[in-house]
N, C-alpha and C positions, 0 to 999 in steps of 0.2 A: 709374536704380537705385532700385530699392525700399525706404524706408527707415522706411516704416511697421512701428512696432512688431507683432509678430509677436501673434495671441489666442494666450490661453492655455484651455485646459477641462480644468479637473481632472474623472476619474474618482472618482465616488461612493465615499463611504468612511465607513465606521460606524466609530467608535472608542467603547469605553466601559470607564469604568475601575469595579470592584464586587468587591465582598465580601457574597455574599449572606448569608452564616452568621450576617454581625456579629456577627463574632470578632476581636477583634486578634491577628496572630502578635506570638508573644514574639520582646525585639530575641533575636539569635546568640548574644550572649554567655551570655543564658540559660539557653538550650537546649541549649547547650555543643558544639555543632556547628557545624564548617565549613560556610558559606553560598556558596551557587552560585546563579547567577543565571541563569537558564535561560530562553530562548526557545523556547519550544513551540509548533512549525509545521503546521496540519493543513488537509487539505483535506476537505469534506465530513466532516467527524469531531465528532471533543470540540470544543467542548461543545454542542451540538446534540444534539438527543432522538433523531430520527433518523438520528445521524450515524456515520460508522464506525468500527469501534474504540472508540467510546466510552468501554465499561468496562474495558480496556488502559488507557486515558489516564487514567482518575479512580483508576484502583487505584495507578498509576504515582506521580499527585502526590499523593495520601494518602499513601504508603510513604514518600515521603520528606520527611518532614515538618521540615528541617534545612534544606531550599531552597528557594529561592523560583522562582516558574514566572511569568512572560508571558507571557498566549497569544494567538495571532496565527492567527486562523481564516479560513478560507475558505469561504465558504457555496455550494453548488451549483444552487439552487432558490429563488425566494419561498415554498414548500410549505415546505422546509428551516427557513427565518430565522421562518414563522411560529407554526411547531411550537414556538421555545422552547429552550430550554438547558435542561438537569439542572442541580441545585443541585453549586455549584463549593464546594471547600473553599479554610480561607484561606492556604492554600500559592498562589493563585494571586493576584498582586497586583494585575494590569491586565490587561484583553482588549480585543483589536481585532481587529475584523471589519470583511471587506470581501469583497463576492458576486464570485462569476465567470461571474453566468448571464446581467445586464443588459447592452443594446444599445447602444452609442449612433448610430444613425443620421445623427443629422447629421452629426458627424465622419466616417462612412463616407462616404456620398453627399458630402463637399465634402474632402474631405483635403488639399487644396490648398492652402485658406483656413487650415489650423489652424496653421501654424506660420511663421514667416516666409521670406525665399528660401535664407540661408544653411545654416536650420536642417531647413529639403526638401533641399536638397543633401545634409547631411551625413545625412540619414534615408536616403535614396536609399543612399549607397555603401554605411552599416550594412545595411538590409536587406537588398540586393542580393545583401551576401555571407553572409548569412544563408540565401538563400532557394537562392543556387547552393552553399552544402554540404550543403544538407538535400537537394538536385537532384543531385549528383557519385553518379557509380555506383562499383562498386567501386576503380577507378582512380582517382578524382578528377579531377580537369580534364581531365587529358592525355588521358585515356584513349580509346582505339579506339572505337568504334561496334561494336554487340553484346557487349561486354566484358562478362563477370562473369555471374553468372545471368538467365535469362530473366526481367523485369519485376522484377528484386530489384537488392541489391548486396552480397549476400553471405547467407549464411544461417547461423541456428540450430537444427539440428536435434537431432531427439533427444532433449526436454524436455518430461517429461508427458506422451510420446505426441502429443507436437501438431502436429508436424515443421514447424513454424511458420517462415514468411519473414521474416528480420529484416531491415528495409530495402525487400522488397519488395513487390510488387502486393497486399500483403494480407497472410490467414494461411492457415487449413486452407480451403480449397476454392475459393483464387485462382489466379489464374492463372501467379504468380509459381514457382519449381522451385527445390525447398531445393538449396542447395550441399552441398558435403564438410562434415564437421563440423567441421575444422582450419583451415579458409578465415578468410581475417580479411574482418569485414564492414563495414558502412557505415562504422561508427566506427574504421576500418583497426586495429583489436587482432586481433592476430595468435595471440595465445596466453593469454587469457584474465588476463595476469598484470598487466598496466596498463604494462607498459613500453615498448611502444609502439602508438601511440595512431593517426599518419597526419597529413598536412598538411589535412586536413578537417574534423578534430576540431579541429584549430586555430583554424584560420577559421571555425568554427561558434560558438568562443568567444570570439575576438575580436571577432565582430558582434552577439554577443548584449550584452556589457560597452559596446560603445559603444553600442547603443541603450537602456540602462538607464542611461550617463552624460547622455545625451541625453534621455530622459526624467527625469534629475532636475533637467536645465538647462533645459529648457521646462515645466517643471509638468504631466508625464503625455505620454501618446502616444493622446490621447480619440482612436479610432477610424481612425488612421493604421496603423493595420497592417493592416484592411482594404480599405485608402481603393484608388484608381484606382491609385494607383502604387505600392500595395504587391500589385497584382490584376497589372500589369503587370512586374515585377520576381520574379515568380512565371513565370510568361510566358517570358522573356529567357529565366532558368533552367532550365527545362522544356525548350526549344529550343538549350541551348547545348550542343556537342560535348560526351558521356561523361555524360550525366545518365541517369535510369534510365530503360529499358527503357519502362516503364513509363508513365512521366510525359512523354514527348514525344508521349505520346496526349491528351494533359488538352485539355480545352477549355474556352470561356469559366466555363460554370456549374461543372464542376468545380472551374478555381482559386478563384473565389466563396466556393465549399464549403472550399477548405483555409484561405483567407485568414481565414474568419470564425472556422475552430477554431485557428489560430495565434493568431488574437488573443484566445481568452478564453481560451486557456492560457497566453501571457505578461502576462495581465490586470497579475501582480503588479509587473511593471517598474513603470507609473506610482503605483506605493502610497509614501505618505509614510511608510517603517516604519524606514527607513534611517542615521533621522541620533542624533542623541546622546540623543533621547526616547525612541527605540526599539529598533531589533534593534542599533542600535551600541553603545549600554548594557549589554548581558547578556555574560556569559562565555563561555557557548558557545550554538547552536542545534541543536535537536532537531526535526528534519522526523520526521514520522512515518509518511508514504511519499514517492516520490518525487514526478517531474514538477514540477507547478504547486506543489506544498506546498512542497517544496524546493527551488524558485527564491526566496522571501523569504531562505534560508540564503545562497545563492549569494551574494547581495548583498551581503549583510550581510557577507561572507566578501571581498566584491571591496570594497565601499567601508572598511569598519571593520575588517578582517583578523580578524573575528569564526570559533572553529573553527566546523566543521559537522557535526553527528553525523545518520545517515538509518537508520533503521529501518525497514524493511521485513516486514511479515508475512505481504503477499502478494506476486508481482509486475505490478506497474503496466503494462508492456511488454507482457508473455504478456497480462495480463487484455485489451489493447488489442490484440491479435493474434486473439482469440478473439472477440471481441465484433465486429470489424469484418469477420470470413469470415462472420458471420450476416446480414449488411446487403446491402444489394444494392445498394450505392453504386459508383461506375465504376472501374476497377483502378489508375486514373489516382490518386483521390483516398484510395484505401486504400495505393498508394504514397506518397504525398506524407505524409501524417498517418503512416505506420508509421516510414516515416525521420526524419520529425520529433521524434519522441519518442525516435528510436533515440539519437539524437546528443542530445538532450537530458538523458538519461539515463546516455550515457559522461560526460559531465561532471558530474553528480553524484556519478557514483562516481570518479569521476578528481582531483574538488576536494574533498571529506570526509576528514574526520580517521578519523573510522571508521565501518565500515559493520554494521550487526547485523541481518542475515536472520534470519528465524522458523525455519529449516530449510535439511539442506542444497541442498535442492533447490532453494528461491531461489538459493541462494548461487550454484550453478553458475550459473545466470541471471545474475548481478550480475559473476560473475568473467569471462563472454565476452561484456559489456556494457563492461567497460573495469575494472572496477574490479580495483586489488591486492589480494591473495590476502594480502599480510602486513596488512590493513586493513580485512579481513572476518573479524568474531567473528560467531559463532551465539548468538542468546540464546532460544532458548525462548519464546512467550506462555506469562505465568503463568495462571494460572487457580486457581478458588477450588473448593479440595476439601472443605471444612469441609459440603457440602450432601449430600454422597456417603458422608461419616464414615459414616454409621450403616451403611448397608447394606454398605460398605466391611467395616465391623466385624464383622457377620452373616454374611457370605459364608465367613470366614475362621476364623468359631466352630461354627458351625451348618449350614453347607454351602449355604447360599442358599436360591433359588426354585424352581419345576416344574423337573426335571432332562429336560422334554423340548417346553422353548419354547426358539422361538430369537429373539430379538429385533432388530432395526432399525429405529434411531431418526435422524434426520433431514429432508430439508427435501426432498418429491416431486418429481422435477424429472429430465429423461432426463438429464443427466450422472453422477446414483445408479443408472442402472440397475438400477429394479428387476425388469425384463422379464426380463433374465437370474439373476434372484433366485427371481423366482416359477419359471422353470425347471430350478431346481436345487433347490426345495424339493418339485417332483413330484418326482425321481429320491431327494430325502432319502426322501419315503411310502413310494419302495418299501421302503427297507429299515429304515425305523422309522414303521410305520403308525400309531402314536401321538401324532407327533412334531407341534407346534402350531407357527405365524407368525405375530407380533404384529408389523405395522408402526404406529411414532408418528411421525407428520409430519403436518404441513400442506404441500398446494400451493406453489407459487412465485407469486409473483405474475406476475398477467398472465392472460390466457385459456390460454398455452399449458400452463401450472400444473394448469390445472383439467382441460383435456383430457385431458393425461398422468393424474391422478387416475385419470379414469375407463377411461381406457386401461386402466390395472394393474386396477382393478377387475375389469371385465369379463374379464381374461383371466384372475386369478383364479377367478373363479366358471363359467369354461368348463374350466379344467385340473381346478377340487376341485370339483363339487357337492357340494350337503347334506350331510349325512352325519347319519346317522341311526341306533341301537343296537336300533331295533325298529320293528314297524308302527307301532308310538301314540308313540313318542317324537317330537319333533322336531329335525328336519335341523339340521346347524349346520357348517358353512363351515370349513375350520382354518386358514384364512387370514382377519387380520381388520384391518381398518386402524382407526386409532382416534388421534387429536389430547390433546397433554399438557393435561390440568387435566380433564378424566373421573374419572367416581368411581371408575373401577379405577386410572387412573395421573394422580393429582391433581399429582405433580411429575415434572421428569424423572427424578429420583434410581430413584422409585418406578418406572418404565418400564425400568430397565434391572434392578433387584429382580424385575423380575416374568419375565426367563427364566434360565435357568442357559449361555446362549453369546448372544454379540453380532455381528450379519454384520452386513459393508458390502461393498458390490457396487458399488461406483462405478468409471467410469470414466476420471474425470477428479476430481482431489482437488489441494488444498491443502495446508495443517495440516489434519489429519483428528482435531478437537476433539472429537465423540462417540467415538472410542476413546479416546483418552484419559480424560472421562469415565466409559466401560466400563471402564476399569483402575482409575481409585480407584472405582469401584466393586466392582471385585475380581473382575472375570467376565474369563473367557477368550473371544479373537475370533479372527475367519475374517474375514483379508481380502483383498481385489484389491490387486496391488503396482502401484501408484498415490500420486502425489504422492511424500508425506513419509512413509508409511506404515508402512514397514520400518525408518525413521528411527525415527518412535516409538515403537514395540513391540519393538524389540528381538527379544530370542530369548523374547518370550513370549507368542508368537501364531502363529498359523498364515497362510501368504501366501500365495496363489494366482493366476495372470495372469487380467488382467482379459480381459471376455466369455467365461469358461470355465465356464457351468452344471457339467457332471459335475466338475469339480474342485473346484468349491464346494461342491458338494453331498459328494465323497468325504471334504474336513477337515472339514464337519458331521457324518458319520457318524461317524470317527474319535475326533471331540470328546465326539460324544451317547454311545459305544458305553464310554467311559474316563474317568469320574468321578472317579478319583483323578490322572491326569493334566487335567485340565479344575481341579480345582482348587488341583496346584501351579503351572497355568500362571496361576491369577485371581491366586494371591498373589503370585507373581512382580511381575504387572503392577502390581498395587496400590503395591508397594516400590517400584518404577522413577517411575513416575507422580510419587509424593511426592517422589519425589527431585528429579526433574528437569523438570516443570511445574506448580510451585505461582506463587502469586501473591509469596511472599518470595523464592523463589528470581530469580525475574524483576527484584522492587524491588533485589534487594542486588548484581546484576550489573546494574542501571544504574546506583547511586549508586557504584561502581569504577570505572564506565567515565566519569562525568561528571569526576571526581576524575581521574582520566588522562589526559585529556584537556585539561584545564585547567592541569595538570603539565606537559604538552611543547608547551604554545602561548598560554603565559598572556599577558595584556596588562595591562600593570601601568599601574593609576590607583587615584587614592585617592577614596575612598566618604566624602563629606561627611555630618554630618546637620544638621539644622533650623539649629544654631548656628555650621555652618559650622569643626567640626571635626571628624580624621578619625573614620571611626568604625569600632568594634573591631570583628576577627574578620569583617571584611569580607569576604574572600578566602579562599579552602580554606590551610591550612598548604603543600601542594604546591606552591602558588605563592610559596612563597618561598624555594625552593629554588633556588642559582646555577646559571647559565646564562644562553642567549641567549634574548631577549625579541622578542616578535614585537612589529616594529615598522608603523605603519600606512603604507601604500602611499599615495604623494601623487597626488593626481588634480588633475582640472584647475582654475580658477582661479574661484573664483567659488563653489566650496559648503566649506561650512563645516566642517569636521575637527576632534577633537580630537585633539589631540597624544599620544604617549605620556606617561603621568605626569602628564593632566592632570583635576583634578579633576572627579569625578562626583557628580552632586546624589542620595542615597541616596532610594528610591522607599517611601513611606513608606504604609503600608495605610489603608485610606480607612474613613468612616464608614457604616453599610451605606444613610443617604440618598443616597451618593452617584450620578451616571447617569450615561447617556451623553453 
């Protein structure tokens, strides 16, 4: 018997506690606000320069300037960590950062060595069953051979246009074949409503919680989830009766391929965020998308009965459905990685207190993902109208700008289609030979960015030559693209002032943030009914199915030809706009929703300070309302717990010397 102590290798971990402002927040009692203690979970996000979201998250913990925020980042890139943070306000009291983009090789190549025999054994049955639910085709174990759709395990169709394989071989142009729309998929939810889930779902969380127990009993899982016998237990999976379609094609290099993105998306199992210094400290957690961001919730939610709150503005799922039909990776490993996520994903929305989609088109995303329908709120991204006032105010006084430019602003890229823009704006010439094209955007990044540029260029200047009002005059183009901060459109604001209608022609959208925009700005749009787009505008826009030149171009004509319809639809938009996507409307339906949250799951301990008594106004009022307390789940023998009711050491803001 083996009875050499087992290595240990912890996974690299930045922790750093700062207050750049050196500011002190005032104590609660000052400020005369209930204090929430918030855990702020982001992935490639705040506070990073280049991170996503970022100005959502800073406008967020500015707004609520009554609570206190921890943030617990994930960084994506060495490019990411060296670019830098934005200056943090002193609503945030500690940050910890830890990357998900480093390797650790040795741990892969020896995984044998990293932990001792007992504790291989018990990684083994964890993973195992990790890797054969993420492997279970629509059936699950039992199931037949050829069960459920081809190379999938159920599908989501119907969403954005995407008719995307949920579970299977990929997304749009795999080999996988969407199911019925009513089919329950990988994550066996049958009805979008979260009430039943499937014995898959199960066992996908039961093996996730024992290898997150397990890695807080050996000090991390450094590179075991890549190691041989997590390449082999992939393997078993792949090859056992009722796995998908799909995945009994994998070979060596493929599992390779999934073992190494399973392991730097459950990087966050071995992070030390866990215990009473950390995410078990805070009142609730706030992921601010799913996946990897909100697995630190999870945790925090399984060892400290911490709530979970997840926000979504885009979908994480869909984005990873779409990005891996562009890859030419084997169908094998676009199987394995989409059902990975699939079921990673029902459990977040399956274990959250509540969930707030940007729109509803998330939402249906989240609801045939697993998540409850009575636990999904829509909140709106705020956005900041104060830059738009003006022109907002002009539009509505004075009647705006050229009553015969049309504008499109955004980021050049073939999912804006502007191809079927530029040919809808020949069929506008016929019938308003005056009528001008201003596109403001920059390329996408990447070469494929710059091509498409010149794509729309060129086709431009083939559909409109010169044009020209005489022999001696000179030619001039009525299509003209042109980048915000030029001295005709030095801001955005000024870019949408400059036509009297706002087209978007995209085929695939999100939140569609430049209309909105274009409504506090006061102007009337013509758009493709895409994304959330009908969501936003209301009845004060015009909508049209996407890749339909003549019908873009018939509500352009409509629009140009009816000035006093064009301008009670801008003011319309303007009034909606401020209503319902400002940046306060956003702040005061999270600080309701933190506040409710901490009401129906509070965890009652007392908040010590420096002298070792309690200290006031610790806790929102809500929490002291009677009922039942959520008490902490006992785990196994050997990590350290606080008790309910047992004192908390109050986290006291730092000097702005202090670092990492």
């Amino acid at each position: 018997m083996d009875n050499r102590p087992s290595r240990h290798r912890h996974v690299r971990i930045r922790s750093s506690r700062c207050e750049p402002s050196g500011q002190r927040r005032l104590p609660t009692g000052e400020i005369g606000g209930a204090l929430v203690r918030i855990g702020l979970l982001t992935e490639g996000g705040y506070p990073y320069v280049n991170g996503d979201a970022k100005l959502w998250c800073d406008r967020l913990v500015r707004g609520l300037g009554q609570h206190e925020f921890d943030l617990y980042a994930l960084s994506r890139s060495r490019q990411q960590e060296d670019e830098g943070w934005v200056p943090l306000p002193p609503q945030i009291s500690r940050v910890r950062t830890a990357p998900l983009w480093t390797a650790d090789d040795e741990g892969a190549a020896h995984g044998r060595g990293v932990h001792g025999r007992r504790a291989r054994r018990r990684f083994a049955e964890c993973f195992g069953e990790l890797a054969a639910a993420v492997c279970a085709g629509p059936g699950g174990r039992n199931a037949p051979d050829g069960s459920g759709a081809s190379g999938g395990a159920g599908a989501v169709a119907g969403f954005g246009g995407a008719g995307t394989v949920f579970g299977g071989a990929g997304a749009v142009g795999g080999p996988g074949v969407a199911g019925e729309a009513g089919e329950a998929g990988a994550s066996g939810v049958s009805d979008g409503s979260g009430a039943s889930f499937g014995p898959e779902a199960d066992r996908f969380a039961t093996a996730l919680y024992g290898l997150a127990e397990l890695a807080r009993d050996e000090g991390g899982l450094a590179g075991t989830l890549r190691s041989e016998a997590a390449v082999r237990a992939w393997e078993r999976a792949c090859r056992a009766p009722g796995a998908l379609r799909a995945a009994r094609t994998a070979r060596v290099p493929d599992l390779l391929s999934v073992a190494a993105h399973v392991d730097r998306s459950l990087r966050p199992l071995s992070l030390d965020w866990y215990g009473d210094d950390g995410l078990g400290a805070v009142d609730l957690c706030h992921a601010t998308a799913g996946g990897s961001a909100a697995l630190p919730g999870l945790l925090a939610r399984h060892f400290a009965s911490v709530p979970l709150l997840v926000t979504e503005y885009g979908v994480p799922l869909r984005a990873h459905y779409l990005a891996s039909s562009a890859t030419e990776e084997a169908p094998a490993v676009r199987a394995l990685r989409a059902a990975f996520h699939g079921r990673l994903a029902t459990e977040v929305y399956r274990r959250a207190a509540l969930i707030t989609p940007g729109n509803t088109h998330a939402r249906r995303w989240q609801e045939r993902c697993g998540a409850d329908r009575a636990r999904v709120r829509t909140v709106y991204p705020g956005m900041e109208a104060s830059r738009f006032a003006e022109v907002g105010e002009r539009a509505e006084h004075a009647g705006g700008a050229d009553p015969d430019t049309l504008v499109w602003v955004g980021r050049v890229e073939p999912s804006k289609d502007l191809v079927s823009l530029l040919h809808s704006f020949a069929e506008i010439r016929k019938e308003r030979p005056k009528t001008r094209l201003r596109i403001f955007g920059a390329p996408a990044e990447g070469p494929d960015g710059a091509l498409y540029l010149a794509h729309c260029k060129a086709l431009a200047a083939h559909l409109f030559p010169d044009e020209a009002e005489g022999a001696h005059a000179v030619g001039d183009n009525p299509v003209s693209f042109e980048e915000i901060g030029g001295p005709e459109a030095p801001g955005i604001a000024e870019a949408y002032a400059s036509g009297a209608l706002v087209v978007l022609s995209s085929v695939v959208e999100g939140f569609p943030i430049s209309l909105v925009e274009a409504m506090f700005c006061g102007r009337a749009t013509v758009s493709t009914d895409v994304g959330a787009v009908v969501e936003v505008i209301g009845g004060t826009g015009l909508v049209v199915p996407p890749r339909n030149p003549r019908a873009l171009a018939e509500a352009c004509v409509a629009l140009l030809r009816d000035p006093e319809r064009r301008a009670r639809l801008g003011a319309a938009a303007r009034e909606r706009a401020l209503e319902l996507f400002t940046v306060e409307q956003n702040v005061e339906a999270f600080h309701g929703i933190y506040l409710e949250i901490v009401s129906h799951s509070p965890i009652r301990r007392i908040v010590l300070d420096d002298a070792g008594e309690p200290l006031p106004f610790a806790v929102p009022a809500e929490a002291h309302v009677p009922g039942r307390w959520t008490e902490a789940r006992l785990v196994a023998a050997g990590w350290t717990r606080r008790a309910p009711g047992a004192p908390v050491r109050a986290t006291l803001p730092m000097t702005a010397g202090e670092g990492a």
